[in-house]
C-alpha positions in Angstrom: -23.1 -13.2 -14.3 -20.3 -10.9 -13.0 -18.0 -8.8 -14.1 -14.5 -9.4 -16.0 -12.0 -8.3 -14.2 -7.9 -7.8 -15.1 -5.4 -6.5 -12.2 -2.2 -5.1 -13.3 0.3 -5.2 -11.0 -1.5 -7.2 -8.5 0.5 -7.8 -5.5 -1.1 -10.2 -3.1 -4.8 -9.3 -4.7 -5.9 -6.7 -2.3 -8.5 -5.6 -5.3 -10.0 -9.2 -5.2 -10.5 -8.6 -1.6 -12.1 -5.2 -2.0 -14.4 -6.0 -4.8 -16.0 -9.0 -2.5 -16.6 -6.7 0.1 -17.6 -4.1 -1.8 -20.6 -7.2 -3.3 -19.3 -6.4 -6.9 -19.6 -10.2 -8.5 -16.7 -11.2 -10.6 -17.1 -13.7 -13.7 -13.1 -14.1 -14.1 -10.0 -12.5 -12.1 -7.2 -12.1 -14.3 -4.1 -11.1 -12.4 -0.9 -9.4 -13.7 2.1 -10.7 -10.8 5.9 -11.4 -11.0 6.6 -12.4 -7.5 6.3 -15.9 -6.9 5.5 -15.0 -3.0 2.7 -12.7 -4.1 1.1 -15.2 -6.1 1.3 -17.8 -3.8 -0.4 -16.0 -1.1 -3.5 -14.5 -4.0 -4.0 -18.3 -4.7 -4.1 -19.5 -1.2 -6.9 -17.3 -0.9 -8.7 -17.1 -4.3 -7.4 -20.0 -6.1 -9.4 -19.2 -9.2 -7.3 -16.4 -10.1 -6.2 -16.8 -13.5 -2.2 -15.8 -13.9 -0.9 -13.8 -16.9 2.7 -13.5 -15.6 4.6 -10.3 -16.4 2.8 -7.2 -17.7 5.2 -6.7 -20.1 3.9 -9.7 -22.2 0.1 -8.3 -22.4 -0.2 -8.6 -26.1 0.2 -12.4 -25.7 -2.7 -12.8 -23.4 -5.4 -14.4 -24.1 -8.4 -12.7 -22.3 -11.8 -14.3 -22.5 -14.4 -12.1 -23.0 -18.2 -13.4 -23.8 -20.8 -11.1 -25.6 -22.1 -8.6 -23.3 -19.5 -9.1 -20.8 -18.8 -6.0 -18.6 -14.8 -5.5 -18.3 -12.9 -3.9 -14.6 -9.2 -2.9 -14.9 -7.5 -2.2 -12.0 -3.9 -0.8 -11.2 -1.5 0.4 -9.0 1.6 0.9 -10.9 5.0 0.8 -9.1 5.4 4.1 -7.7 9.8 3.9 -6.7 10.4 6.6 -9.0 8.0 9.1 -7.8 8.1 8.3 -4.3 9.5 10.9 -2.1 11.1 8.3 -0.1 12.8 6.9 -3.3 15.6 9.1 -5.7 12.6 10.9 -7.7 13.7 9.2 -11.1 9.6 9.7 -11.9 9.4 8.7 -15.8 12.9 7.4 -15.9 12.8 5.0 -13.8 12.3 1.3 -15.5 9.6 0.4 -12.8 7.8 3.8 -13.1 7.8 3.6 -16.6 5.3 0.7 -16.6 2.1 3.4 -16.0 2.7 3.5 -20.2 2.4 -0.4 -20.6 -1.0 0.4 -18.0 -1.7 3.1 -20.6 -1.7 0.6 -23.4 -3.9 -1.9 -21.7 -6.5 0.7 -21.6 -6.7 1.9 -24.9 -6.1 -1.7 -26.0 -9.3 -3.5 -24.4 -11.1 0.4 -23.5 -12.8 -1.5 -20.3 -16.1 -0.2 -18.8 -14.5 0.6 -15.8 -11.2 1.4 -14.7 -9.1 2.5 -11.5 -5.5 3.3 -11.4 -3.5 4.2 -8.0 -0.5 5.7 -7.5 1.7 7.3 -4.3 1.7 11.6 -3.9 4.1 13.1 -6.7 5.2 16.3 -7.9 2.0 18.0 -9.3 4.0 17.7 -13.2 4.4 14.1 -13.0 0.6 13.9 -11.8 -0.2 15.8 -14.5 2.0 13.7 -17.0 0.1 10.5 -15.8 -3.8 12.4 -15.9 -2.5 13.7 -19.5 -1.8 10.4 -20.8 -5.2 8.6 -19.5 -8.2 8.2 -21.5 -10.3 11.0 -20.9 -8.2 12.9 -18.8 -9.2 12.8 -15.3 -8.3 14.7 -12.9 -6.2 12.7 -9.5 -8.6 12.2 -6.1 -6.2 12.4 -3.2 -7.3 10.2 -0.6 -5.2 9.4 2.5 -6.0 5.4 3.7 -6.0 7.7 7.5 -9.6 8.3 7.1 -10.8 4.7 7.7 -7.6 3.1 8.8 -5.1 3.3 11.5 -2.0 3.9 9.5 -1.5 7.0 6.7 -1.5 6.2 3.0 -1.5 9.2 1.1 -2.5 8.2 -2.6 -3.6 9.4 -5.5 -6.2 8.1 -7.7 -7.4 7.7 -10.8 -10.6 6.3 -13.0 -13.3 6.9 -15.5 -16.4 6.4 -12.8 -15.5 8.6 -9.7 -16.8 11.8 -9.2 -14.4 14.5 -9.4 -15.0 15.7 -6.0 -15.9 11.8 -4.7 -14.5 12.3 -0.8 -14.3 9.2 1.8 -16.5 10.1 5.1 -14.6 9.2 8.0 -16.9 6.6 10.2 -18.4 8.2 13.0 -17.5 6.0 15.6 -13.6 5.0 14.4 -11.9 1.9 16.2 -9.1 3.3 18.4 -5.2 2.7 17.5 -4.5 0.2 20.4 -7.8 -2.4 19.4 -5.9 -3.5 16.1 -2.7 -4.3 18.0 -2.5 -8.2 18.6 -2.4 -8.4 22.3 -0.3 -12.1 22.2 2.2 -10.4 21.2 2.7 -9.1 24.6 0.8 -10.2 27.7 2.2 -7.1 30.2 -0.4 -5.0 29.3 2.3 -2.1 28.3 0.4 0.7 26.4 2.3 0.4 22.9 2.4 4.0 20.4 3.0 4.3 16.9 6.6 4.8 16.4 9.4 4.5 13.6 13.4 4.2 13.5 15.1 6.2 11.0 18.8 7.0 9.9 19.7 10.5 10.7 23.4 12.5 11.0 23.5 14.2 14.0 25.4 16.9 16.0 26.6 16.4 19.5 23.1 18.7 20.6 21.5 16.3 18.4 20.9 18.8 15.6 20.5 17.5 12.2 23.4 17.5 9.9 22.4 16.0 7.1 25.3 16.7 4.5 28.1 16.6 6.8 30.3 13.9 5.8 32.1 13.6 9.1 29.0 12.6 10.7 28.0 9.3 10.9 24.2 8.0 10.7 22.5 7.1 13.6 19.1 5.3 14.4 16.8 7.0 16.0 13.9 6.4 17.6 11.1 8.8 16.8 7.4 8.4 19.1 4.7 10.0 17.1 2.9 13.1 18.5 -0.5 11.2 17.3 -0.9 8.0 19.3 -3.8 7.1 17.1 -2.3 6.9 13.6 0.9 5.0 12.7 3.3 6.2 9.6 2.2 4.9 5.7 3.6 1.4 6.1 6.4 0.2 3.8 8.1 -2.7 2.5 10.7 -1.9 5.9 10.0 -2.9 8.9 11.7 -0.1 11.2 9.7 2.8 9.3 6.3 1.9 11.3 7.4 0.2 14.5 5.7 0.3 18.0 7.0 2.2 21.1 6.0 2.3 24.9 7.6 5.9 25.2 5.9 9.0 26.0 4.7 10.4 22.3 6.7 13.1 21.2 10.1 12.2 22.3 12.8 10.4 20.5 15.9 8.2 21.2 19.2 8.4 19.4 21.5 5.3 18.2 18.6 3.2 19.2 20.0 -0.2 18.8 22.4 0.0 21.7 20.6 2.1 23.9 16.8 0.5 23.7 15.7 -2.8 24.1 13.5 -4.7 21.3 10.6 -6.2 23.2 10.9 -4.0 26.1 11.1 0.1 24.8 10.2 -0.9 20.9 9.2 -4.0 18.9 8.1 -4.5 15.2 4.3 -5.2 14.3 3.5 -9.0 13.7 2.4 -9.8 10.8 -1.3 -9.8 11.6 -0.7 -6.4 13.1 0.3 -5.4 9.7 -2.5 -6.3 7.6 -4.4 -4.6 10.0 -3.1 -1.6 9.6 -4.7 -1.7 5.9 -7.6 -3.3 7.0 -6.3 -6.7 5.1 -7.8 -9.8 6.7 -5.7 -11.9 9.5 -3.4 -13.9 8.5 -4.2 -13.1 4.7 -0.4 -13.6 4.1 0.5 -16.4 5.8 2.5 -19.2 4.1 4.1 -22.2 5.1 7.6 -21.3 6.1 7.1 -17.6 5.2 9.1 -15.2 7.4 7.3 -12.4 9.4 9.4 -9.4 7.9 8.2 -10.9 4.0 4.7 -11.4 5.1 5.6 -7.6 6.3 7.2 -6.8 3.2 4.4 -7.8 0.5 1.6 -6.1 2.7 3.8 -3.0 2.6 3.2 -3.1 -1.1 -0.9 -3.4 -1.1 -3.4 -1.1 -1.1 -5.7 0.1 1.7 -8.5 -2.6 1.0 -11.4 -0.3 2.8 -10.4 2.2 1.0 -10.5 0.3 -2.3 -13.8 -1.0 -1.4 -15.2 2.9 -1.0 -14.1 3.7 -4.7 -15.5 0.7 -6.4 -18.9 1.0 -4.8 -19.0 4.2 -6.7 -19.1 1.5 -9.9 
């Protein structure tokens, strides 16, 4: 027995991971994946996966579906066109556009249960996507914050949460500092959530963001809160660690801060921890830290995941 499950989308399988921990029993995983890399790290670790390829061929698919059998989909359809960080394309973009083709797949195999995530929008593309959905439900906002050490502010979908389903922060939450690897650096230095980002300043260091005789400058920015580290992203230098006081920040950082001494990336490990992925769930033969980074900056929250499907 077990449930029938099909993952758009799927990345490196973070919804596998999630629906073991969350004891939901799965009959067949069919998984939706393009990237060679992603797929070679979901069969490392569940090698039963069965692979469909690219979305875009879903009416070829051949699904098997027994009498009786109870059917999950689960999505998180690329977000670059609504992302704040991206150009805001929303519908327009080709890669945004794929929620339709998500869409389609619904009303197409109309599954018992099914989950769709997305990033923080403007409120008339969320209400494009909630329009479009069967039954019209209403987003859950949910920042990954609440359980994990790193903000992911997301929106969420489905036909089986509550409208006003919250995530209950754990009483006793692990501390920033215990999900840091310490072999990555035996002095003991206390390391903060930081990030490096590209900004035009003035000679008082005052943003100047349209002036085109202004060059861009790194700078090194030590968050205020020393327990929570920025929504982690497919670039390494947007969630970086810091032993500088919080709250200060240090411009054209590459020539006047040393890596490994005033900043360093996260390892690898330190980044699946920061969405409560398993260690070394993306290691690979030969596989370069900043990829291992890279796909992980992709997935989902997997704690969080696990909260929504126990609603199921």
């Amino acid at each position: 027995m077990g449930y029938v499950v099909i993952s758009l989308f799927d990345g490196i399988s973070c919804g596998q991971i999630a629906l073991q921990k969350a004891g939901i029993s799965v009959k067949r995983y069919y998984a939706s994946e393009i990237s060679k890399t992603a797929i070679a790290i979901t069969q490392k670790n569940f090698p039963n996966t069965i692979q469909l390829g690219d979305v875009n061929n879903w009416k070829s698919w051949n699904i098997d579906l027994d009498p009786g059998d109870k059917l999950i989909i689960l999505g998180g359809s690329p977000c670059q066109g609504f992302s704040h960080s991206g150009k805001g394309l929303n519908f327009k973009d080709p890669r945004s556009k794929l929620f339709f083709t998500f869409v389609d797949i619904l009303n197409h195999y109309k599954p018992d249960y099914w989950l769709l995530e997305n990033v923080i929008m403007k409120d008339v593309w969320r209400d494009t996507i909630t329009q479009h959905l069967p039954g019209k439900p209403k987003s859950i906002f949910i920042d990954s914050a609440v359980l994990a050490p790193s903000m992911r502010k997301r929106n969420y979908w489905s036909n089986f949460l509550p409208a006003n389903f919250t995530v209950a922060p754990p009483k006793n939450k692990k501390s920033f500092s215990s999900y840091l690897d310490p072999s990555q650096d035996k002095s003991g230095r206390s390391w903060k959530p930081a990030n490096i980002v590209g900004r035009k300043l003035d000679s008082k260091g005052v943003r100047k963001d349209y002036d085109p005789n202004i060059k861009i400058t790194q700078v090194l920015n030590v968050r205020k809160n020393t327990e929570l580290l920025n929504c982690l992203t497919t670039v390494q230098k947007d969630t970086i660690l810091s032993v500088h006081p919080p709250g200060t920040k240090y411009i054209d950082v590459y020539n006047t801060k040393t890596r490994g001494v005033d900043w360093r990336y996260l390892s690898a490990v330190e980044a699946e921890r920061m969405l409560t992925i398993p260690d070394n769930y993306t290691e690979l033969p030969k596989l370069a830290e900043s990829s291992r980074h890279s796909h992980v900056g992709n997935a989902w929250t997997v704690d969080i995941i696990v909260e929504l499907l126990k609603q199921i």
